[in-house]
DRENDO-1510 file (C-alpha; in Angstrom, 1 decimal, always signed):
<recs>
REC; n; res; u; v; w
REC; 1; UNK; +118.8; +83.5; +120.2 .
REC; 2; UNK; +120.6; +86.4; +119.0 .
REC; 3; UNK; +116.8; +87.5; +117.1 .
REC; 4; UNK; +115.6; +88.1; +120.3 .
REC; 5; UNK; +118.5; +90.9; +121.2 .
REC; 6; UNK; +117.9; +92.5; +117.7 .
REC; 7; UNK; +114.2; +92.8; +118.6 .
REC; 8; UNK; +114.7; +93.9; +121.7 .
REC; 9; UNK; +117.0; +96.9; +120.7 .
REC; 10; UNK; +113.9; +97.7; +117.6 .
REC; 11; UNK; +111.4; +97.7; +119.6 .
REC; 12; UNK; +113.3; +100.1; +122.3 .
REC; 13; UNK; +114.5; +102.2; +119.8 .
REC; 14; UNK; +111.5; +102.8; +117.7 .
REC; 15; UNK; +109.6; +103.2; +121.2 .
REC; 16; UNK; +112.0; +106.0; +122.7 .
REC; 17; UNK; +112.1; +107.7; +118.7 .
REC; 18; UNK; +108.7; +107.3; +118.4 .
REC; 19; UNK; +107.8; +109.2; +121.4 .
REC; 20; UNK; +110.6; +111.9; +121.1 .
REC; 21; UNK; +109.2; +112.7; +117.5 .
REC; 22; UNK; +105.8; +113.0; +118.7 .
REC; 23; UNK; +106.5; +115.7; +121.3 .
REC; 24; UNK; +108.3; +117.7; +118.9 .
REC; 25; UNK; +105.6; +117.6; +116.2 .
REC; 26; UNK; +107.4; +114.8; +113.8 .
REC; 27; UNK; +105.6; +112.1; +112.2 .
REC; 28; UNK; +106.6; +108.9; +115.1 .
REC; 29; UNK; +106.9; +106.4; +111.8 .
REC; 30; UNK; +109.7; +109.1; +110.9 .
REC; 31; UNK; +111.6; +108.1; +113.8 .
REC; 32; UNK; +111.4; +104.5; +113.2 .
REC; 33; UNK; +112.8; +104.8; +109.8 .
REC; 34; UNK; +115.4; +106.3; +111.3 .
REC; 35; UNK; +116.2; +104.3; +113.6 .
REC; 36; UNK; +116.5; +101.5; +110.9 .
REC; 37; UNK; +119.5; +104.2; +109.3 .
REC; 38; UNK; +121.0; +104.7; +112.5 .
REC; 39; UNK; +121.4; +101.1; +114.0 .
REC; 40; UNK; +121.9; +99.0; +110.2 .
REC; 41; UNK; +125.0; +98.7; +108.1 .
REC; 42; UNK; +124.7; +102.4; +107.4 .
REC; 43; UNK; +125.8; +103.7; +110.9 .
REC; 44; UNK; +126.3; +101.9; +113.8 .
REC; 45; UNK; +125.9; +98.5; +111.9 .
REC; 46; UNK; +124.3; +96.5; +115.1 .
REC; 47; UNK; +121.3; +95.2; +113.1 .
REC; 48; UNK; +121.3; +93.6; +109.9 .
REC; 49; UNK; +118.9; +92.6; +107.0 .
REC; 50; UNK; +118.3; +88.7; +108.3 .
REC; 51; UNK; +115.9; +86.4; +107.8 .
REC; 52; UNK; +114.1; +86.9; +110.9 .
REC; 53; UNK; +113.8; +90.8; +110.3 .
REC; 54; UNK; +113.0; +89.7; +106.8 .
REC; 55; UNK; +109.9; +87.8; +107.7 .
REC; 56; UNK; +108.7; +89.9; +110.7 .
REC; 57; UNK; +108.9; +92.8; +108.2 .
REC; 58; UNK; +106.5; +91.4; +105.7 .
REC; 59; UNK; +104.3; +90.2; +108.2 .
REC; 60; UNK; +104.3; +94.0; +109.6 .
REC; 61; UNK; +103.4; +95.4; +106.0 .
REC; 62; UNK; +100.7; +92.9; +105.4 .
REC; 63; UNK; +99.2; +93.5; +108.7 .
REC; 64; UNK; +99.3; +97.5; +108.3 .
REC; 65; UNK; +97.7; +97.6; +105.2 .
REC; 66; UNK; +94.9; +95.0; +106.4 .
REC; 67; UNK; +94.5; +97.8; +109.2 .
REC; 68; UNK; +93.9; +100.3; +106.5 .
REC; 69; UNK; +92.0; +98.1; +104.5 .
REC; 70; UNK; +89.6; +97.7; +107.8 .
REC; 71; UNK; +89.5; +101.4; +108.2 .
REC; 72; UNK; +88.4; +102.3; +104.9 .
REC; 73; UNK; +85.3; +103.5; +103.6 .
REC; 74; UNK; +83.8; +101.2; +100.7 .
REC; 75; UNK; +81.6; +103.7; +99.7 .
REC; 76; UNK; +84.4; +107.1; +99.3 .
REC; 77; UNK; +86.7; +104.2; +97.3 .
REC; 78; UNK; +83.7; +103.7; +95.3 .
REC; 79; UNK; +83.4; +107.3; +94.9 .
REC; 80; UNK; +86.7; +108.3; +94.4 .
REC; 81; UNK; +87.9; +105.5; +92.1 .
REC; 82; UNK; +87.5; +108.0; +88.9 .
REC; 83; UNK; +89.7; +110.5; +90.8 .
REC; 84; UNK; +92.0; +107.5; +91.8 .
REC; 85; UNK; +92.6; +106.5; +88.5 .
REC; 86; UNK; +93.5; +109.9; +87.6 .
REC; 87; UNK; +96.1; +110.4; +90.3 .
REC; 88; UNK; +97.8; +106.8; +89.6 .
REC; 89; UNK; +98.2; +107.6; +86.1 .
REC; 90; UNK; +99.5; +111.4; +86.4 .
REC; 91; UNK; +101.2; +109.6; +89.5 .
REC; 92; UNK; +103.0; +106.8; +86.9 .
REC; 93; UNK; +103.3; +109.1; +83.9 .
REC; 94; UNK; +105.2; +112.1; +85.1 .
REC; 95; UNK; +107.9; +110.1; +87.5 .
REC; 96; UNK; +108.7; +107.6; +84.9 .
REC; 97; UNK; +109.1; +109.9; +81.7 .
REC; 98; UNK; +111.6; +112.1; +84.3 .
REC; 99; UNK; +113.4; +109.8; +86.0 .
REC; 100; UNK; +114.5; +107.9; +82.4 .
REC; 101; UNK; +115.2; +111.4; +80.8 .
REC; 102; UNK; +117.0; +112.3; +84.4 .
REC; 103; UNK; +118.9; +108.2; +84.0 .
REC; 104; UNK; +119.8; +109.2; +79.8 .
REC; 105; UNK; +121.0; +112.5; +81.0 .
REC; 106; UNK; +123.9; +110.6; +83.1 .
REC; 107; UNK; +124.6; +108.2; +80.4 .
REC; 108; UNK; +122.8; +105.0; +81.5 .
REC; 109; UNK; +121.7; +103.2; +78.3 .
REC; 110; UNK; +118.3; +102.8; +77.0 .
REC; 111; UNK; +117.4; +99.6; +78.8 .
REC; 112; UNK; +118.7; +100.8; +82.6 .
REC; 113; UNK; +116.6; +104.2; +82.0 .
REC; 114; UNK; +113.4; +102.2; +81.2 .
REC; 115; UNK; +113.8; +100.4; +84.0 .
REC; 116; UNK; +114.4; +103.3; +86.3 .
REC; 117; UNK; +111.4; +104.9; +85.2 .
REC; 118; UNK; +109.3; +102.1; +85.6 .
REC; 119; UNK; +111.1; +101.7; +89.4 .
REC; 120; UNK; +109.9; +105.5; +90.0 .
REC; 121; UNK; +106.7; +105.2; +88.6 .
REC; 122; UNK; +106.0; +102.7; +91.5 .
REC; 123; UNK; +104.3; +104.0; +94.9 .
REC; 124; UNK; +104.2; +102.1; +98.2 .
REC; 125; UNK; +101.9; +104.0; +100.8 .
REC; 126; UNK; +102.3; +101.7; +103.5 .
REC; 127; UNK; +104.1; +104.5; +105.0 .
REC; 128; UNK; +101.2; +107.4; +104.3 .
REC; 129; UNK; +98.8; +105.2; +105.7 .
REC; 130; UNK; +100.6; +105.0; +109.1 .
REC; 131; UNK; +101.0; +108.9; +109.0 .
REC; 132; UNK; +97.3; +109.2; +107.8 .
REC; 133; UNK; +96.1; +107.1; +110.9 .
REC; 134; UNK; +98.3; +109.0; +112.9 .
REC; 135; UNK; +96.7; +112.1; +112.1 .
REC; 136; UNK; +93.3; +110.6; +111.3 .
REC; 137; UNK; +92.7; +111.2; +107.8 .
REC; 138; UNK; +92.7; +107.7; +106.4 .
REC; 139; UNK; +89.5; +107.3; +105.6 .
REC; 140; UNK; +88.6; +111.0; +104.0 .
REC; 141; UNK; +88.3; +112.3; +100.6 .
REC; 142; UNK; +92.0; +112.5; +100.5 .
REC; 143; UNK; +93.1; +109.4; +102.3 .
REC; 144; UNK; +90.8; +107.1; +100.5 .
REC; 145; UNK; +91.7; +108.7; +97.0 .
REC; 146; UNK; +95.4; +107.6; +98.5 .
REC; 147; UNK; +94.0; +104.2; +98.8 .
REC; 148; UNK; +92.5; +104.0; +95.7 .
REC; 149; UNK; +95.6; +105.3; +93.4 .
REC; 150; UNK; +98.2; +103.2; +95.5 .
REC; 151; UNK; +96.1; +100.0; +94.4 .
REC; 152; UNK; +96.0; +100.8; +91.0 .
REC; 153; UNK; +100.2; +102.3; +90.9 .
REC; 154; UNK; +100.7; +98.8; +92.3 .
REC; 155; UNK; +99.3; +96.8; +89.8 .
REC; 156; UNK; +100.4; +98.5; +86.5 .
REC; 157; UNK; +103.9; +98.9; +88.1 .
REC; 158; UNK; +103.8; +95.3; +88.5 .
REC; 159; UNK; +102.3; +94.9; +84.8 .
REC; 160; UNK; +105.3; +97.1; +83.7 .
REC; 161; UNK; +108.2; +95.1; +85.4 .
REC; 162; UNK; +106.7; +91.9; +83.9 .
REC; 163; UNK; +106.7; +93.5; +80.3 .
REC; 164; UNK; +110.6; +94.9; +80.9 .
REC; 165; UNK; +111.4; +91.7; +81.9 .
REC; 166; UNK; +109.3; +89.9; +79.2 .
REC; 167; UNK; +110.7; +92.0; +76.3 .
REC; 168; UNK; +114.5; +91.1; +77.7 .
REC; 169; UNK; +113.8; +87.5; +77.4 .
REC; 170; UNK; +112.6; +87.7; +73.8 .
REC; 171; UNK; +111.1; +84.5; +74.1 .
REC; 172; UNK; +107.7; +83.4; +73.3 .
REC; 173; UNK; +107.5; +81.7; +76.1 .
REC; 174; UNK; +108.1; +84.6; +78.4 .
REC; 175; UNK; +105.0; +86.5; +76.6 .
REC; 176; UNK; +102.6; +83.6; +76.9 .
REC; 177; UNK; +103.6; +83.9; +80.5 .
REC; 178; UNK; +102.8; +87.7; +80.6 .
REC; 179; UNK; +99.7; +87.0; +79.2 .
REC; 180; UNK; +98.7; +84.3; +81.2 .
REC; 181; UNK; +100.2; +86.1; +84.7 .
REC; 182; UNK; +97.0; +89.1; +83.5 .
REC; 183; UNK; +94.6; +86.6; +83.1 .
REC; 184; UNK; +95.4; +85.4; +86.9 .
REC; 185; UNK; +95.4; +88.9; +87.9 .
REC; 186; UNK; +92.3; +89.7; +86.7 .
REC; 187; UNK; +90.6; +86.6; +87.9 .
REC; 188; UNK; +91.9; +87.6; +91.6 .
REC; 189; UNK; +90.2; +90.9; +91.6 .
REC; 190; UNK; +87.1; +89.5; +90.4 .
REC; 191; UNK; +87.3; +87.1; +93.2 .
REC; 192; UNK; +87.9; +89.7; +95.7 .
REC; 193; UNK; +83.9; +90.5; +94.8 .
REC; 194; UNK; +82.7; +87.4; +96.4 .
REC; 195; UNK; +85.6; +87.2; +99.2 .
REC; 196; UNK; +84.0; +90.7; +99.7 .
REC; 197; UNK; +79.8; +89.6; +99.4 .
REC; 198; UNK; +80.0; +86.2; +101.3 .
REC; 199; UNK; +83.6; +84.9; +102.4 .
REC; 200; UNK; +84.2; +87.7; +104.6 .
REC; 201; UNK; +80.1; +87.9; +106.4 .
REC; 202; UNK; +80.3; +83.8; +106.3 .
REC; 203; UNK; +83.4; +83.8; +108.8 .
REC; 204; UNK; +82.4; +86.7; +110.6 .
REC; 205; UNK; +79.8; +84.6; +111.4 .
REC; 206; UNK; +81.6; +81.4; +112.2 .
REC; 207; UNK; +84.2; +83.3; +114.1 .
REC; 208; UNK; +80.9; +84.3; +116.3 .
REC; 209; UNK; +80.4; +80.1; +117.0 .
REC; 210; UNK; +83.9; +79.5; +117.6 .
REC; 211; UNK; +84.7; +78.4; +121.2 .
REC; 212; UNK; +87.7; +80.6; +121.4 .
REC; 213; UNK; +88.6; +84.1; +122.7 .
REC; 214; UNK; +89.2; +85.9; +119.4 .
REC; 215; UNK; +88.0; +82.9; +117.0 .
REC; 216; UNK; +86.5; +85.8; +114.8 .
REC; 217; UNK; +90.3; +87.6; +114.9 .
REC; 218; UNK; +91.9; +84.4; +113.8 .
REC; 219; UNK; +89.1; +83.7; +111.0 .
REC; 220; UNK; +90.2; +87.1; +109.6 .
REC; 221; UNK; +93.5; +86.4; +109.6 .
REC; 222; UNK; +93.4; +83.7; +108.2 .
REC; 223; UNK; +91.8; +85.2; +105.2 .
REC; 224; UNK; +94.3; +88.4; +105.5 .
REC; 225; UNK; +97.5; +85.8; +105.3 .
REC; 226; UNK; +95.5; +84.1; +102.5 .
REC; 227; UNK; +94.4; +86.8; +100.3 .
REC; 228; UNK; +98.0; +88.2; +100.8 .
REC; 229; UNK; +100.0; +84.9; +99.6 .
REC; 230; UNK; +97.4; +84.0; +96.8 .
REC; 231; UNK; +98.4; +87.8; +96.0 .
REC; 232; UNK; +101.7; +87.3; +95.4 .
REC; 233; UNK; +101.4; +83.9; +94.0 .
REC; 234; UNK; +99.4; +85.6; +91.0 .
REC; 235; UNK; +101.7; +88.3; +90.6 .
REC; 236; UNK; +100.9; +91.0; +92.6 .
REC; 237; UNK; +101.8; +92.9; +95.8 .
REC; 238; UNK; +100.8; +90.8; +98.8 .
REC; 239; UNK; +99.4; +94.3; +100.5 .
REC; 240; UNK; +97.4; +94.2; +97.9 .
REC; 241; UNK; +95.8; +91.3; +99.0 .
REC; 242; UNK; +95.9; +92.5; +103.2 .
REC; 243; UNK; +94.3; +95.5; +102.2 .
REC; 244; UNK; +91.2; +94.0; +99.9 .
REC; 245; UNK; +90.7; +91.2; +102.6 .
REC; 246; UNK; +90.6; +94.5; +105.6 .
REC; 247; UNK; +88.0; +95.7; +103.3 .
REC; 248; UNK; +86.2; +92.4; +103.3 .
REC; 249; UNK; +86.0; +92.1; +107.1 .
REC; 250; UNK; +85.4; +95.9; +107.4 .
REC; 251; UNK; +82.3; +95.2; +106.1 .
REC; 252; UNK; +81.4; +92.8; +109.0 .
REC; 253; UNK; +79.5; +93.1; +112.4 .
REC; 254; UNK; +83.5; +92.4; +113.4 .
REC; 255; UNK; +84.6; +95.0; +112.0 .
REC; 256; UNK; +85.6; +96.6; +115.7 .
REC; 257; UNK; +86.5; +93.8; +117.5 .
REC; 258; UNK; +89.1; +91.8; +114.7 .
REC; 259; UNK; +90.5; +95.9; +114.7 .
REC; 260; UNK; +91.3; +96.1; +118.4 .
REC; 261; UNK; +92.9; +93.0; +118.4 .
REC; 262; UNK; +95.1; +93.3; +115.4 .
REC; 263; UNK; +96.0; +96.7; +115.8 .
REC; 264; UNK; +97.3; +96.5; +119.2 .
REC; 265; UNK; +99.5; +93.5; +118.8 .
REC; 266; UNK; +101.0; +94.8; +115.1 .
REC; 267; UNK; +101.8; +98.3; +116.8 .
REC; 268; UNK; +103.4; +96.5; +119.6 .
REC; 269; UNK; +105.6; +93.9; +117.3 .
REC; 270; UNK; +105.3; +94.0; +113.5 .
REC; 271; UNK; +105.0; +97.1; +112.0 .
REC; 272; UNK; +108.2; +98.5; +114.0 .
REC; 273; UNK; +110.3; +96.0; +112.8 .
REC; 274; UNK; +109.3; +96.9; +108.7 .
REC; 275; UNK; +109.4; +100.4; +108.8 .
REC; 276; UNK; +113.0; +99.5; +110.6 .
REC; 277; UNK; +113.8; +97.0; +108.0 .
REC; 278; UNK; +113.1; +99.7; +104.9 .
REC; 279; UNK; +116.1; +102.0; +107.5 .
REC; 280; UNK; +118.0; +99.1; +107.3 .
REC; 281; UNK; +118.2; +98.9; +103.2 .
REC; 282; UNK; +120.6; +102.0; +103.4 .
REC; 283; UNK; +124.1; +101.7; +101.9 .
REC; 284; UNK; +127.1; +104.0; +101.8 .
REC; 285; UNK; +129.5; +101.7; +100.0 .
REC; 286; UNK; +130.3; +103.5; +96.7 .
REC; 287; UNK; +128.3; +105.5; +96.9 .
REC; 288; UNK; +130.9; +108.6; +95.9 .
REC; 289; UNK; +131.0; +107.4; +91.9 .
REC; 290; UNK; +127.0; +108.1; +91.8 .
REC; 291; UNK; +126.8; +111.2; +93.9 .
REC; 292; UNK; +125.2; +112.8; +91.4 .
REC; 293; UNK; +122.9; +110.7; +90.0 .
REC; 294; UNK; +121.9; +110.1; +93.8 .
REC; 295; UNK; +121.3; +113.7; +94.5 .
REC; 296; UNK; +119.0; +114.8; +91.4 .
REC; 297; UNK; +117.2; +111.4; +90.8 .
REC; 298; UNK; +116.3; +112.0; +95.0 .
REC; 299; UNK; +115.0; +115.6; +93.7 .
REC; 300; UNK; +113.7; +114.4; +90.8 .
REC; 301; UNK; +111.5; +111.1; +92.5 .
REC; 302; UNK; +110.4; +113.5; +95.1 .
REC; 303; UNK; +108.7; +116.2; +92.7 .
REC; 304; UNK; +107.7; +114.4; +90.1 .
REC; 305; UNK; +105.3; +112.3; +92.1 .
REC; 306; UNK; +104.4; +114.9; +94.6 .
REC; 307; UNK; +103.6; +117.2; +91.4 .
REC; 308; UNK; +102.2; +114.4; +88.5 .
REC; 309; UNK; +99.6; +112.6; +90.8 .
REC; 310; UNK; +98.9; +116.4; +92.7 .
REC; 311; UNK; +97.7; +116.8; +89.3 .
REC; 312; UNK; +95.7; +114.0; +88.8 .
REC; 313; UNK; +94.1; +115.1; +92.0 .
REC; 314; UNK; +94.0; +118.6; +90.3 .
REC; 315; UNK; +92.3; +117.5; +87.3 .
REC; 316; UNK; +89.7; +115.4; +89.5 .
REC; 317; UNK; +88.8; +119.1; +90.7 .
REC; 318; UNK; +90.5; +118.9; +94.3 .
REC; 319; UNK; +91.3; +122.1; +95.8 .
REC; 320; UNK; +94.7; +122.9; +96.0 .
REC; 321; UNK; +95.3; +121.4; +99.8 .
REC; 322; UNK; +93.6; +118.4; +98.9 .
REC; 323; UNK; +96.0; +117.8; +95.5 .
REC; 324; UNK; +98.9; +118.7; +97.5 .
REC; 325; UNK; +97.7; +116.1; +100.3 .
REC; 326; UNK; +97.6; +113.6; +97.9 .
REC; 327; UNK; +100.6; +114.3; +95.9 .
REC; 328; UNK; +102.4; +113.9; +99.5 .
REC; 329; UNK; +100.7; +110.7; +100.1 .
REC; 330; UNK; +102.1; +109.2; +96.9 .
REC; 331; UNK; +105.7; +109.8; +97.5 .
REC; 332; UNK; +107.2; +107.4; +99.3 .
REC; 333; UNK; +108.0; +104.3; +97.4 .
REC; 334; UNK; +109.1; +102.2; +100.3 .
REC; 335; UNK; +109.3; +98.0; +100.1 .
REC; 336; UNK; +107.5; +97.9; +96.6 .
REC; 337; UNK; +110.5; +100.3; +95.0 .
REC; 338; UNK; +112.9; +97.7; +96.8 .
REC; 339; UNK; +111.2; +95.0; +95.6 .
REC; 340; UNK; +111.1; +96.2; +91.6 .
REC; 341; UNK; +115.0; +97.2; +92.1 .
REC; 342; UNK; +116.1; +93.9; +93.5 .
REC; 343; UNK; +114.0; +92.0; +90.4 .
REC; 344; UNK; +116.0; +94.4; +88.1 .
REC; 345; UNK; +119.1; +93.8; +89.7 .
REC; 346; UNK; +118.7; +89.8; +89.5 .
REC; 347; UNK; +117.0; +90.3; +85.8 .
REC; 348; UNK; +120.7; +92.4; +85.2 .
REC; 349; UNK; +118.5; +95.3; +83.8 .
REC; 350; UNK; +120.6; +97.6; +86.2 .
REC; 351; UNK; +124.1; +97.3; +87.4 .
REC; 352; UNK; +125.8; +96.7; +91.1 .
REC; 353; UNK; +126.6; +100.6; +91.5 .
REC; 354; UNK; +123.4; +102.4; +90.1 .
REC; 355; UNK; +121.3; +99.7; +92.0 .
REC; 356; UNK; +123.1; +101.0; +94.9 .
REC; 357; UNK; +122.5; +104.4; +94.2 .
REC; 358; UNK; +118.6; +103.8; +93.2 .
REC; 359; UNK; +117.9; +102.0; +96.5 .
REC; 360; UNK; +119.4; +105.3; +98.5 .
REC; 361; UNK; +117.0; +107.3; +96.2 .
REC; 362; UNK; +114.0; +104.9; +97.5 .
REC; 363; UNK; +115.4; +105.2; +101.2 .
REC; 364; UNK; +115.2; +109.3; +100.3 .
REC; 365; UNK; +112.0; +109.5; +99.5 .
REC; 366; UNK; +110.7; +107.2; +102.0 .
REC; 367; UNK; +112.2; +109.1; +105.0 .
REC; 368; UNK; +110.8; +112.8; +103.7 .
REC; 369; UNK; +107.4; +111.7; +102.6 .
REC; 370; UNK; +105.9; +111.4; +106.4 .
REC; 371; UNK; +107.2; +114.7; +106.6 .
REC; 372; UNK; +106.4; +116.4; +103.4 .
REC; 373; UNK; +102.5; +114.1; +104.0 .
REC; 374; UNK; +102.5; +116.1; +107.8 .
REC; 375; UNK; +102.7; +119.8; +106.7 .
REC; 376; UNK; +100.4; +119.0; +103.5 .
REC; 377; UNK; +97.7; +117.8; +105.8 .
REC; 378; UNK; +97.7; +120.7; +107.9 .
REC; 379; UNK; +95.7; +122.3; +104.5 .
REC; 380; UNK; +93.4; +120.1; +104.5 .
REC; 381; UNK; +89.6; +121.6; +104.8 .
REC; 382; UNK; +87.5; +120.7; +107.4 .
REC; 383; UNK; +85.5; +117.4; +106.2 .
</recs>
């Protein structure tokens, strides 16, 4: 029963750094993701990366962004995609054309520069979210532009990784199976139109006839958990799913109700344990030869996202708070990062020690974008 000691010590630890951040002004998810650093491998070593903290981690992630997905406004999505789209791609361009000149510039070959740009040109705001809720501006003009970019960063991320990979096998099979993995894509997202128009009202309404205390909580979680795993069976980021089947229920007469429930029991459990898990990740095994690559890849993944998809927002005609508010929210690149390195790891597109030194990079820029997202929102004009 040894899980139950480490969850004990997360969930005390994230509580007490939570609550000490918060009184001095700090972003509390900043203090969990330290807390992950402090008491993993890279410190005090009395937690590791197991399957336990594994699963309850994904669970946490799934659950946070089906929060946000609940929290959202359809309509500003719907209104902000154009300025979205234009954030993900200045958001995709700029970090991946710097990060492979910044990868060429320390002698990586071609292929492990690709890759690196393609690893920086990914964006995981599972982290912004919990800040924006924090400070409630999820579901602004800001926040939901977030949102909007994060989905679309996810998905041509993904498309990229599958092409890298693709191109290295140099098989036609491996390109039938690209093509065929965007044909499944695409089908999911038009599906999430009618999850959205009458799965999602159809069990609010059953969840009303259920005999049970929350029947219409575990009706939407079922869909959530389902969404999320047909997700990642296609391809894609399970969040991705989560957050698409929060929108489906947000648009339900349970809206309030499924969003007491869930929330109170993923704050309590879940969503400690993955923003401990990301702490956790951190490594400072040989980390000495790549010092430098470590050092101006951090500087470089930091401002090049904070500034390419600030532009976007820019060029959407955002004032300047509102780009800088959104360049902040696209910083952090958190479990989806992690995710791409480990594929490029297994796919030997990178090698042991600059995987090393790119996952302290992602680690980096996860723990400074709450921060960074924080003093950017305090510009933000009165909506």
């Amino acid at each position: 029963m040894v899980f139950l000691a480490h969850l004990v010590l997360i969930l005390l630890a994230t509580t007490l750094a939570g609550h000490y951040c918060g009184r001095i002004g700090l972003p509390v998810v900043l203090g969990q993701l330290l807390v992950g650093v402090i008491i993993g491998p890279a410190v005090l070593g009395l937690v590791s990366g197991t399957n336990f903290i594994h699963d309850m981690s994904e669970l946490g992630v799934i659950i946070l962004m089906f929060l946000a997905g609940l929290e959202s406004d359809l309509t500003l999505l719907r209104r902000y995609f154009i300025p979205s789209a234009l954030v993900a791609i200045m958001g995709i361009l700029v970090p991946a054309l710097s990060s492979t000149a910044v990868a060429l510039a320390f002698g990586l070959s071609t292929m492990e520069s690709i890759f690196i740009g393609v690893l920086f040109a990914a964006t995981s705001v599972s982290i912004s979210v919990a800040v924006m809720k924090e400070l409630g501006v999820l579901s602004g003009k800001g926040g939901s532009t977030i949102l909007g970019a994060a989905v679309i960063d996810d998905v041509v991320a993904v498309i990229l990784l599958s092409v890298l990979v693709s191109v290295i096998g140099h098989s036609k099979e491996s390109i039938v199976s690209l093509g065929l993995t965007l044909v499944v894509q695409l089908s999911y997202f038009i599906g999430i139109f009618f999850v959205v128009r009458y799965v999602a009202p159809l069990l609010a309404h059953l969840g009303k006839q259920l005999f049970l205390p929350v029947g219409s909580t575990l009706l939407a979680m079922i869909l959530c958990f389902g969404m999320a795993y047909i997700a990642d069976l296609a391809g894609l980021s399970a969040v991705i799913g989560a957050f698409f089947a929060g929108i489906a229920i947000g648009q339900t007469s349970v809206r309030h109700e499924v969003n007491h429930s869930v929330e109170s029991i993923g704050y309590a459990i879940f969503i400690p344990v993955f923003f401990v898990s990301i702490g956790l990740n951190m490594r400072f095994d040989g980390i000495s030869s790549q010092i430098g690559l470590l050092v101006v890849m951090s500087i470089v993944a930091v401002l090049s996202k904070f500034l390419g998809a600030g532009y976007g927002a820019k060029l959407a005609k955002f004032s300047k708070g509102e780009s800088s508010f959104v360049g902040a929210g696209m910083i952090s690149r958190g479990e989806m990062a992690l995710i791409v390195a480990q594929v490029g790891y297994q796919s030997k597109l990178i090698q042991s020690d600059t995987y090393s030194a790119l996952v302290m990079v992602v680690i980096i820029t996860t723990l400074v974008a709450p921060f960074i997202l924080k003093v950017t929102a305090q510009h933000l004009p009165k909506e």
